[in-house]
N, C-alpha and C positions, 0 to 999 in steps of 0.2 A: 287429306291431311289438314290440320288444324296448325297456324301458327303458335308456337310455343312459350311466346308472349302473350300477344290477346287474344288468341283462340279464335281467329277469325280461319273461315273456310281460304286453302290457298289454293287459285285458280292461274297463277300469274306464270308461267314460265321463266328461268332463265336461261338454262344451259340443262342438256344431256350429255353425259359423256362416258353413258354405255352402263360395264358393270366391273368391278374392281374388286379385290380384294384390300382390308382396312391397308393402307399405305405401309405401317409400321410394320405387319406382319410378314419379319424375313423369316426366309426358309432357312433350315438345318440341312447337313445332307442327309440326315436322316424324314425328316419331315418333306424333301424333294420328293419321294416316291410315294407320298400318299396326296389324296384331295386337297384344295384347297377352296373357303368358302367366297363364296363372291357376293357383294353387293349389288344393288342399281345405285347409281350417281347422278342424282336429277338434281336438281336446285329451280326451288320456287322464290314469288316473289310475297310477301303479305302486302296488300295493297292499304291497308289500314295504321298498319305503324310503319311498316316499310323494311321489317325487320326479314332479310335475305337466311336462307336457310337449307340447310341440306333435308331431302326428305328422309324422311324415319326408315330405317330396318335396322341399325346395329344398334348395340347395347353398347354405355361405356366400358361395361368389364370384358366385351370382347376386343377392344379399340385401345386398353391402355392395360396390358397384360404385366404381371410381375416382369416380365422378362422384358420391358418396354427398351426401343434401343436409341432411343434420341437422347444421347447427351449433348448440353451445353455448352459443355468446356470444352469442344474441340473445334471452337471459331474464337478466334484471335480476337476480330472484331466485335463479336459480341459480347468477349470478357470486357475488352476495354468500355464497350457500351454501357456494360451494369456497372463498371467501378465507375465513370462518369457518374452514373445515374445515382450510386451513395453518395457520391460527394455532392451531388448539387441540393440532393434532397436531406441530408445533413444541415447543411448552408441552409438551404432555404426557410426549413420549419424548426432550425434550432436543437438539433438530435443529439441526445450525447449520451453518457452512461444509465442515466437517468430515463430514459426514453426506452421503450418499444415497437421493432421492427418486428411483424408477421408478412411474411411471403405465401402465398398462394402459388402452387406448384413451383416450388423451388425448385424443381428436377436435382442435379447435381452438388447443388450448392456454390454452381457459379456468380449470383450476386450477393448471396449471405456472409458470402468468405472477404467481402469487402466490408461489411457491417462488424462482423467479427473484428479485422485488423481494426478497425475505429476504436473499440469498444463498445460498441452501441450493443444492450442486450438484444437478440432475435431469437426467430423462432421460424421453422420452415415448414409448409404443408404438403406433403410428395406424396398420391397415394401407388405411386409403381415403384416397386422392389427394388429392382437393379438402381435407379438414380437416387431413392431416399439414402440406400447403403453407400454409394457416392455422396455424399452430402455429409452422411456420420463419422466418414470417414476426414471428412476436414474439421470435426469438430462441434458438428450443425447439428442442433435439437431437429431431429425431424416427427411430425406429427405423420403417420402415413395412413391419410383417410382421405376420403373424396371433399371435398369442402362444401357446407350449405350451412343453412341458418341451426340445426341440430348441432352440427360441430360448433359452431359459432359460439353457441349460449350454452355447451360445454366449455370451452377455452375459457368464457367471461365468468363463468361457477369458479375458476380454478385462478382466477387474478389474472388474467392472461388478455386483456383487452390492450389495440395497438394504437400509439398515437400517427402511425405509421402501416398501411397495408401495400404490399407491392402483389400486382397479378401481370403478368408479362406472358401475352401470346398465350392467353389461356381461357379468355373469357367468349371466344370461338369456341371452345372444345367442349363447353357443357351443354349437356339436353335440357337442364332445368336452369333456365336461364333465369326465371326469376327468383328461385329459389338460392340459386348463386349468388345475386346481388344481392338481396335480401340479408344474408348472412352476414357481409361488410358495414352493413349499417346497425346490427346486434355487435360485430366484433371491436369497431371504430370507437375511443374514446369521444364524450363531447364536442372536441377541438378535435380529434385525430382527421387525419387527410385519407384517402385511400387514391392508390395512382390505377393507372389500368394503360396496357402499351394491346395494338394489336393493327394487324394491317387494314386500313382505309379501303372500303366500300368502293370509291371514287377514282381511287387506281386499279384496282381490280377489273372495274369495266371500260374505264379508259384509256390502258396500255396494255389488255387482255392478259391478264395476270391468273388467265385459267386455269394453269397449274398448281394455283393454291389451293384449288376445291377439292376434296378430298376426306372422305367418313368422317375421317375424326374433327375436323372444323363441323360442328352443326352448323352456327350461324357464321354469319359474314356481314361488315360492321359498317356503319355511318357514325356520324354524330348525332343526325336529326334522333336514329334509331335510338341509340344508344341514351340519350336524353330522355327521353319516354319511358324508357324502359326503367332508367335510375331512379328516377321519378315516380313511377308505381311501384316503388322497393324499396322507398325510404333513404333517396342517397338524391343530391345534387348538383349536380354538375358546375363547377364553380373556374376552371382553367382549362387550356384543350393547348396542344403542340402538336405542330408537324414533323416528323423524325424520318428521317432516309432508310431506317432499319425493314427487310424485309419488302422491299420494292415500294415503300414508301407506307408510311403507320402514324397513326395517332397516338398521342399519349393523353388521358384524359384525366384529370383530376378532378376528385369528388367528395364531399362532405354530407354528413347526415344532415336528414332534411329536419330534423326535429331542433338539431342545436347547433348546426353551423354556424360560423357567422361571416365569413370571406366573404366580397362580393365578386360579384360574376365580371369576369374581365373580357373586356372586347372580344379578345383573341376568338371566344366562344360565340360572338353574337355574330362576328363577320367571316366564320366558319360556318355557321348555320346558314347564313345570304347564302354564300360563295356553293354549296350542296342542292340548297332551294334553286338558285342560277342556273346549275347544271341538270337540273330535272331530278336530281335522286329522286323526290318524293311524287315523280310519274309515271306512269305505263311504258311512255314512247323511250326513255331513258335506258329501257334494260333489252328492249327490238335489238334484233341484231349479235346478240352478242353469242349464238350458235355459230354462224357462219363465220366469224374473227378467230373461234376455236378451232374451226375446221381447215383454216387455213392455215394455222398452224400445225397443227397436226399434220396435214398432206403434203407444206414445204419442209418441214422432218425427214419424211419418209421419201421426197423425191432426192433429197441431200444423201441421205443414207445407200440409197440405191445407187445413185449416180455414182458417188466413191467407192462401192462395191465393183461396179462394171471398169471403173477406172484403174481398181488394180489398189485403193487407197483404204491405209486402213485408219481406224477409227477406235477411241476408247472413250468413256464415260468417266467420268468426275463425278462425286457425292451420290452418295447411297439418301438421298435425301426423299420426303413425302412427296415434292411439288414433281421431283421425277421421276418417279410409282406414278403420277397422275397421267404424266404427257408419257411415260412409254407405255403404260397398256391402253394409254385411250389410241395413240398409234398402231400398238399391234405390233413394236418394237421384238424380237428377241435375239437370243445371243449370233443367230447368224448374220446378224445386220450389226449389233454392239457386242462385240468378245465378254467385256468386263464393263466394270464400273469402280472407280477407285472410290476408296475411303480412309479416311487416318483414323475413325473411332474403331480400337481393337474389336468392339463389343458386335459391330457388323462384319468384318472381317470375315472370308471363310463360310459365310453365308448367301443368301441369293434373296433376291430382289423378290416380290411378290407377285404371283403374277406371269411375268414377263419371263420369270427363274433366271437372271442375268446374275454371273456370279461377282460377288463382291469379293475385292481382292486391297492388299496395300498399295501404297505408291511405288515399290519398288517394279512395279509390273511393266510400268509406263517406262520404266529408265531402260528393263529389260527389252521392251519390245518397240520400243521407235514409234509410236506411231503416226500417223500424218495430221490426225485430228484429234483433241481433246474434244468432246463435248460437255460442256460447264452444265450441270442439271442446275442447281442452285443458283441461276443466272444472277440472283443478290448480292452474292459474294463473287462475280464476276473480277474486281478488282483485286481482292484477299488471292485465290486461288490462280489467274495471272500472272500474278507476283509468286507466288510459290510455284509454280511452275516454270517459271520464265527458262529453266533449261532445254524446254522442247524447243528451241527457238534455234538450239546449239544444229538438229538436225533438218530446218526446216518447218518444222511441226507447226499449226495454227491452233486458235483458241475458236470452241464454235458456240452459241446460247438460240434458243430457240422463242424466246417470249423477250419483249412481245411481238420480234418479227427475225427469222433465221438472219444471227450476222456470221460474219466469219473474218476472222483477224488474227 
């Protein structure tokens, strides 16, 4: 395989972790009794720009089907995230009636619906069914296509250029990576800004945040990377932020390289030190990081074991991708985990991929006592704690697995 950046041959290893089905794809009880397809889940390294990546076998149209079931708007926290994130970027670049917001995978229309309230015109780009029709449903232009530079210099044919681009947790998810950014510097007016949110390379190997890797992430981000990459695409990297979102992410802001005029602010120069320091851009930096998986992985399964012989029972939290990742690479199924709660209707009623663990509401938990929660989304560890805090009425503990089994 060929990096999907520079085309360099990739020889680098970082992580196996078997073979999977795409994360997203839950079962029906109808689709229960038939095959499911499986991936391999390898991740290399490209030793030339440094750019981390899943290896190739799935298509995005098998990875983001009409029936896609990740909505956004069923975390607290990450509404309040994106209405912070209008308001500062309002504030910041002066947005007002007069101005244009385009989002890039709006899913739901969980941060356009902040845009909207403002009066800021927007505009959202969803290409899976189910969350564009969420999204039209608050009111949101949704465009529902895959986004690259073809759409791009369509939208700008039709007056539609933004002085504002938001892509949030999504610039992982494309196979044509260049062709993605590429696109923001055709859609970005002269002066328009484009932001880009996505979780950090940096915490991924340094708190073993294996759970993120998964089909539908192609790549897996730095700043060094990510800077390079901008940069053969016509965009510049002009501000970088550290955000707590999703076990710790970037926020990266960036201007056309042709007519920007921002300058580069520290924050980005002693971001790139602070990456270069920790070896991002060496060999010996990404050693190791099988055996930190597998150690997870096997303290899982001794935990799950042990409270099975103990007589203790156990339920899941969040029908989520990162825990499709850590329960098939364990080998998890429903006679070690009954259920897995979720509050999105849209999974509800369905099973887990893979593993067939069936997805149920919360009232399962209130029905059946159990001794353990195990928090998949270990991110939202504090959010889902607090919502839960009645297990506490019987005893019950909270348990997370990444980056190291706690139990409290």
């Amino acid at each position: 395989m060929k990096c999907r950046h520079c085309h360099t041959e990739l020889a680098l290893p970082l992580v196996d972790l078997g073979s999977a089905p795409p994360s997203n794809a839950y079962l029906t009880r109808q689709t229960l009794h038939a095959p499911e397809k499986y991936f391999p889940l390898r991740v290399l390294v490209c030793t030339q720009c440094w750019l981390v990546q899943t290896e190739d076998y799935a298509g995005a149209d098998e990875l983001f089907s009409a029936d896609y079931a990740y909505f956004s708007s069923f975390s607290t926290t990450w509404l309040k995230h994106a209405e912070q994130y209008v308001a500062d970027m309002a504030q910041r670049f002066a947005l007002d009636a007069t101005s244009h917001i385009v989002e890039v995978a709006a899913n739901d229309g969980y941060l356009l619906q902040y845009a909207k309230a403002r009066g800021i015109p927007c505009l959202g780009i969803e290409p899976t069914t189910s969350t564009a029709d969420a999204a039209r449903a608050k009111g949101i232009e949704i465009v529902e296509e895959f986004f690259g530079v073809k759409l791009a210099q369509q939208l700008v044919a039709q007056g539609k250029q933004a002085d504002l681009t938001a892509a949030n947790n999504v610039l992982a998810h494309v196979p044509d990576i260049n062709d993605f950014v590429s696109g923001f510097a055709v859609l970005l007016k002269s002066a328009g800004v484009a932001t880009f949110e996505f979780p950090h390379l940096l915490n991924l190997i340094e708190q073993n945040q294996f759970d993120t890797i998964y089909h539908e992430h192609y790549s897996y981000l730095s700043l060094t990377a990510v800077k390079t990459i901008f940069e053969a695409n016509g965009l510049i990297v002009f501000d970088v932020e550290e955000l707590p979102t999703h076990g710790g992410s970037l926020r990266v802001y960036a201007q056309r390289k042709d007519s920007g005029t921002r300058q580069t602010s520290q924050n980005v120069v002693k971001l790139l030190q602070h990456e270069t320091g920790a070896g991002i851009n060496s060999k010996a930096f990404y050693a190791g990081f099988q055996a930190k998986a597998d150690k997870v992985k096997n303290d899982l399964l001794v935990f799950l074991i042990e409270a099975q012989r103990a007589g203790k029972t156990v339920a899941g939290y969040g029908a989520a991708a990162k825990g499709n990742t850590l329960l098939n690479y364990a080998g998890v199924r429903p006679d070690m985990l009954p259920y897995v709660v979720d509050r999105n209707p849209a999974k509800q009623d369905k099973f887990l991929p893979g593993c067939r663990i069936p997805i149920v509401s919360e009232e399962r938990i209130k029905q059946t006592k159990p001794d353990f929660v195990l928090i998949l989304p270990w991110n939202l560890r504090t959010e889902v704690s607090h919502q839960l805090n009645y297990i506490r009425e019987w005893g019950g503990q909270f348990v997370t697995s990444v980056p190291a089994l706690e139990i409290k």
